[in-house]
N, C-alpha and C positions, 0 to 999 in steps of 0.2 A: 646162139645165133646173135652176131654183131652187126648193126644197120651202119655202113660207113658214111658222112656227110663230107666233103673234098671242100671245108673253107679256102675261099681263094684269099688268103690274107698269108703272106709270107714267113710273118713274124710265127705263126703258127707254127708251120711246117719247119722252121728252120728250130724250132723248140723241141719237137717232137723229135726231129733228126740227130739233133744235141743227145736225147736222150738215150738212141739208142749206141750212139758214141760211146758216152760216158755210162752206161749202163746203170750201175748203183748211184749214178747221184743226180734221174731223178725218180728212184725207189729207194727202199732201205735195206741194207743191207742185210744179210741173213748168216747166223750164226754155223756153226760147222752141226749142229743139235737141229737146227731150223730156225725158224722165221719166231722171231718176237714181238711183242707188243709195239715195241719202240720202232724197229724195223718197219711192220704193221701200218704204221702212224704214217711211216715216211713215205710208205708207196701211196696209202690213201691219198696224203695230198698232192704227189705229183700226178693222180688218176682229174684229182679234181683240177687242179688249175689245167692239165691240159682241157677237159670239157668246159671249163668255164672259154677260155679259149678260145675254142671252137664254137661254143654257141656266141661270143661276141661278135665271133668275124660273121657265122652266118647272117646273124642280126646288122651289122654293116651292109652285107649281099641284102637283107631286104630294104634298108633305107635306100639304098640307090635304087631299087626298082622302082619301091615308093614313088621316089622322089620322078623317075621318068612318066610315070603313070599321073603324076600331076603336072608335068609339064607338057603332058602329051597322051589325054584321053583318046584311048582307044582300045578294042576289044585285046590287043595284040600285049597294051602297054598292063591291062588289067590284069591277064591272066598270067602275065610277067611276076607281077605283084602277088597272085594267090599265089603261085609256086615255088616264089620264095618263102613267103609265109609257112607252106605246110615243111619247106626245107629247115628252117631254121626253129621249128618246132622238136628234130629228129633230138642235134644236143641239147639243147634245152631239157625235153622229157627224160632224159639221164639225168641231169643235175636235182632231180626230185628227192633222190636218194641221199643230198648232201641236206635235207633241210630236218628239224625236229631237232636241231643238237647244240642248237644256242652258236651256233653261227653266224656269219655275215648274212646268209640271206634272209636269215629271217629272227634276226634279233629285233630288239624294241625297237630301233632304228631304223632294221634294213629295208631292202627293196621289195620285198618279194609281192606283199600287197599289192604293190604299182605293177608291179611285172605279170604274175597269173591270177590276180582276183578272180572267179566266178560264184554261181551264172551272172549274170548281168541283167539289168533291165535297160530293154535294147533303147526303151522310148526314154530315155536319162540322155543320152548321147544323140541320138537323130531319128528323122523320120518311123515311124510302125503303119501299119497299114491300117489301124485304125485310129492313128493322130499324124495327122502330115504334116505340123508345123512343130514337133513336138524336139524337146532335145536342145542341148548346148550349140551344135552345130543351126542351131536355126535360132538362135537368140545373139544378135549383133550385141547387145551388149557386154557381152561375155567374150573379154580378150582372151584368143588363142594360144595362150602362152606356156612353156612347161611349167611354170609355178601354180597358175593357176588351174591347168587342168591336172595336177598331181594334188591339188591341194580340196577339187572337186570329187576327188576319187574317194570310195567307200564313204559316202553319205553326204560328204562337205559342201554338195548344191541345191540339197531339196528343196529349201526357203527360194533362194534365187531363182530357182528356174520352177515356181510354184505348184510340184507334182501333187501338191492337197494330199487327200484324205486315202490312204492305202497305201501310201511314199514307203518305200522298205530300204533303209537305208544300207543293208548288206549287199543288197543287187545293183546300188550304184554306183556301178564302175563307171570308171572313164578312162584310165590307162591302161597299159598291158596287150600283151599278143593276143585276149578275146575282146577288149576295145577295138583291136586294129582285123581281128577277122569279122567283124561286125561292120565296119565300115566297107572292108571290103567285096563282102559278099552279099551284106545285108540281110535281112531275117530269111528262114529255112521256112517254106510255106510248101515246099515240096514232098510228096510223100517219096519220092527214091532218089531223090540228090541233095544237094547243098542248097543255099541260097542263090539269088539270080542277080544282084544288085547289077542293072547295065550301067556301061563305061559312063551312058552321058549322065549319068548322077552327078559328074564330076565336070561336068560343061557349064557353060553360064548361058544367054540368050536361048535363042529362038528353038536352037537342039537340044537344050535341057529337058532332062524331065523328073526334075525334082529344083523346089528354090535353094537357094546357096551353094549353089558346086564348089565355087570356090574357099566358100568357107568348109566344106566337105575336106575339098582336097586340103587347106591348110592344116585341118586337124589331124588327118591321116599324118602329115611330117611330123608334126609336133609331136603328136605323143610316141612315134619310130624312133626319133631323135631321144628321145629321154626313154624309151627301152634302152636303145646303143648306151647309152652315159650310166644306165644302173648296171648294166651288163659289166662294163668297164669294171666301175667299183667292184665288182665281185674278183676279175681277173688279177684286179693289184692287192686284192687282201691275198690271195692265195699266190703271188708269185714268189718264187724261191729268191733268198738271198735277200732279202728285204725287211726291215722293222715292222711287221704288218700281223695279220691276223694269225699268218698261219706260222710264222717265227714263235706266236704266243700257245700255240697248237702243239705245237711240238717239243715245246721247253716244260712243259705241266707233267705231270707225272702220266705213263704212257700208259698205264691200264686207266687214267681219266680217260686219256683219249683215244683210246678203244673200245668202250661204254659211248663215247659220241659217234664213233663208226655203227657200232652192234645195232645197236638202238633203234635208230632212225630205219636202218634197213625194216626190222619191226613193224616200226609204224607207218613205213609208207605200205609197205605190203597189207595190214590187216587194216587198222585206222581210216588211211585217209584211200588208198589205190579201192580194196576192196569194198569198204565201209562209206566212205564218201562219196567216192566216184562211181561205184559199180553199184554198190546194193542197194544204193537208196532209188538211182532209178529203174533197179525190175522193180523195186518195190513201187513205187508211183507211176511208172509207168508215165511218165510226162520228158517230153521233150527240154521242155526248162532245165531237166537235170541232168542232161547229155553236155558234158566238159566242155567241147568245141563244137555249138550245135547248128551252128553257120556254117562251117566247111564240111560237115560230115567228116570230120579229122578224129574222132574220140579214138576209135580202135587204136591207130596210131598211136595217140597222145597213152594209153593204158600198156602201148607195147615197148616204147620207151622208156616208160617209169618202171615197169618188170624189169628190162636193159638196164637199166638204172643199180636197179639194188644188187640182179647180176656183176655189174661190175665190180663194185663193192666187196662182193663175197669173196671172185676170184681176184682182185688187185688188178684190173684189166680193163685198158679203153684203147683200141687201136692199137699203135705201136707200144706204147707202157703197158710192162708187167711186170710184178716182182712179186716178194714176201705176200699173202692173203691171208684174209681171218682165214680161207679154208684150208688151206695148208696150218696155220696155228689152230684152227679146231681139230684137226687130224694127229695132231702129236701129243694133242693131249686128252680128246675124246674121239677116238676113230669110229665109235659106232654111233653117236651124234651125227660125226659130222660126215657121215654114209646117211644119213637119213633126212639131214638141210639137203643136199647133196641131190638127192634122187628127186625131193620134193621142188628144189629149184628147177629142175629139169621138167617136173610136169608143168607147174609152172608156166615157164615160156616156151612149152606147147601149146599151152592150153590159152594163153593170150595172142598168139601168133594163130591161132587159128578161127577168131573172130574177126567176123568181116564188117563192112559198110553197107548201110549205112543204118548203126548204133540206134537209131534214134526208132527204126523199124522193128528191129529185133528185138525191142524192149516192149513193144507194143504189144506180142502177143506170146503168150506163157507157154504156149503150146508149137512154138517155132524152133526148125533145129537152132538160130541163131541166139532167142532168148537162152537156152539149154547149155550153148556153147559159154554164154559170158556167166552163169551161174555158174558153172563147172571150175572156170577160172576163178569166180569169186571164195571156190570152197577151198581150191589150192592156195592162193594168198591167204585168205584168213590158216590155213593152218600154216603155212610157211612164218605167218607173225607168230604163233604160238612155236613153231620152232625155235623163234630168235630167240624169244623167252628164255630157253631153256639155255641158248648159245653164252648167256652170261655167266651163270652160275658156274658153266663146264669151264670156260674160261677165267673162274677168279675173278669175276667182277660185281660179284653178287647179285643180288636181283633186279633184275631190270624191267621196262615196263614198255610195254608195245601198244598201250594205248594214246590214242591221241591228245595232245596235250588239250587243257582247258584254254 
């Protein structure tokens, strides 16, 4: 099952159309024997740069909503803003698939820190119901600028904005799509919805009801704007025909770079999807450990990263498809790769059939909805113990589906 997103960004579509033109060149071709590594390699990254793609332009669709929503507080203008938000989450949560493999997003340099950090501590950035003056957004001395609030992100403003004695400098975020569902919904104090943040948080005067609207709303741009500019970079390291990341990808010897496909699938599935995101909170049973827990978006966000590693497997996002590990697992372990195969299939039943709102279902052990996301957490974690095994059968020797240190 493929969740489609319709970017209205042209450059997209005229890419994607290109592709199915030209069919093998933006996959890899496939021998008269089947599908090779090299091949392998080639449709990976035309999978990835078209989602990289696709989640820049949705992130464009949310900067402008943004951007209307603070020129123009209003119930109509806000909930513009959340629905682009949960749209532009759909690509996004596929590209999860591309990270663990010493990539652009998440090399020593890259973005991805700035982009999906969580959870967050909401009282770092603005208002909490039990500090009203608390947060970046309510300290004027703190220019709103993207240097400075990427440079405040994971840890870089405790001193400054004086959180004292319990400051955790892992939860202080300030960038990223759960900075910006956090400003827009504001804290989940509901036991069966989302957050309620009203439009006039982002007023100034007499209909405010909260101090700083305007610096509310200036941050909300700021940190949109510099999602849009990292998203960017991701789409020019991966565009074809270019001196760039993925020119260096694909020129390395092609079972390296198919140990960076295999791999990650792995670890997002066991590591970080199951392990991270999923088990730790039935295990705690707290809300703080719900991924998206402003919007009530988690389910979503866990059924995308399954779409994710799916894509992956079959060489498939939308209109691109060619050569897949599953097809090169099949020529060369057919009974393997009948049993990644089947296991992916429960898989993204069993994530697809977890509902909202995440943060409930987690609460009690005894609920068919806790039941349903254990169920998924037991298929991922064996689906990572599958990838396991997917290197070995492929000649790539042992590979490791734990999350990196």
């Amino acid at each position: 099952m493929i969740i489609k997103i319709m970017a209205r960004n042209t450059k997209s579509y005229l890419m994607l159309s290109g592709c199915l033109l030209m069919g093998a060149a933006c996959g890899g071709e496939e021998t008269t024997d089947g599908p090779t590594a090299e091949s392998v390699a080639q449709q990976y990254a035309a999978v990835v740069y078209a989602l990289y793609t696709d989640t820049h332009a949705a992130a464009e669709d949310l900067e402008v909503a943004v951007k209307a929503l603070v020129a123009a507080p209003s119930a109509a203008t806000l909930d513009a803003a959340r629905a682009a938000w949960r749209a532009a989450r759909v690509p996004y949560g596929q590209t999860e698939a591309f990270r663990f493999a010493g990539g652009p997003i998440d090399a020593e340099d890259g973005p991805e820190g700035r982009l999906n950090s969580w959870p967050l501590d909401e009282a770092y950035i603005d208002y909490v119901a039990t500090a009203s003056t608390s947060g970046i957004v309510n300290d004027p001395s703190i220019a709103l600028t993207a240097s400075n609030l990427a440079g405040l992100n994971e840890g870089g403003g405790g001193d400054v904005l004086g959180m004292g004695q319990g400051f955790n400098e892992e939860k202080a975020i300030s960038t990223g799509y759960h900075a910006i569902e956090f400003i827009l919904w504001g804290q989940d104090t509901s036991a069966n919805g989302p957050g309620d943040r009203p439009y006039t948080d982002f007023l100034t005067g007499a209909e405010a009801t909260a101090p700083n609207g305007d610096r509310r709303g200036e941050y909300l741009v700021v940190v949109t704007e510099l999602l849009v500019a990292d998203l960017a970079t991701l789409v020019e390291a991966w565009a074809p025909d270019a001196d760039n990341y993925r020119r260096e990808f694909l020129t390395q010897d092609p079972n390296e770079a198919l140990k960076q496909i295999v791999a990650p699938m792995g670890i997002l599935a066991k590591g970080e999807l199951a392990g991270e995101r999923m088990d730790v909170a039935l295990d705690t049973r707290d809300q703080e450990d719900e991924h998206s827990c402003f919007s009530d978006n988690t389910h979503v966000d866990i059924q995308m990263n399954a779409q994710g590693i799916e894509n992956v497997y079959l060489g498939t996002y939308r209109s691109v498809s060619g050569p897949s590990v599953q097809a090169l697992l099949r020529s060369m372990d057919p009974t393997l790769e009948a049993s990644v195969t089947a296991k992916m299939t429960e898989v993204m039943s069993a994530v697809m059939a977890i509902e909202a709102p995440f943060d409930q279902a987690i609460s009690d052990p005894d609920s068919a909805g806790y039941q349903q996301i254990s169920t998924a957490v037991d298929d991922l974690f064996d689906l990572g113990d599958l990838m396991a095994e997917v290197g070995p059968a492929l000649g790539l020797g042992t590979i490791s589906v734990a999350l990196p240190e």
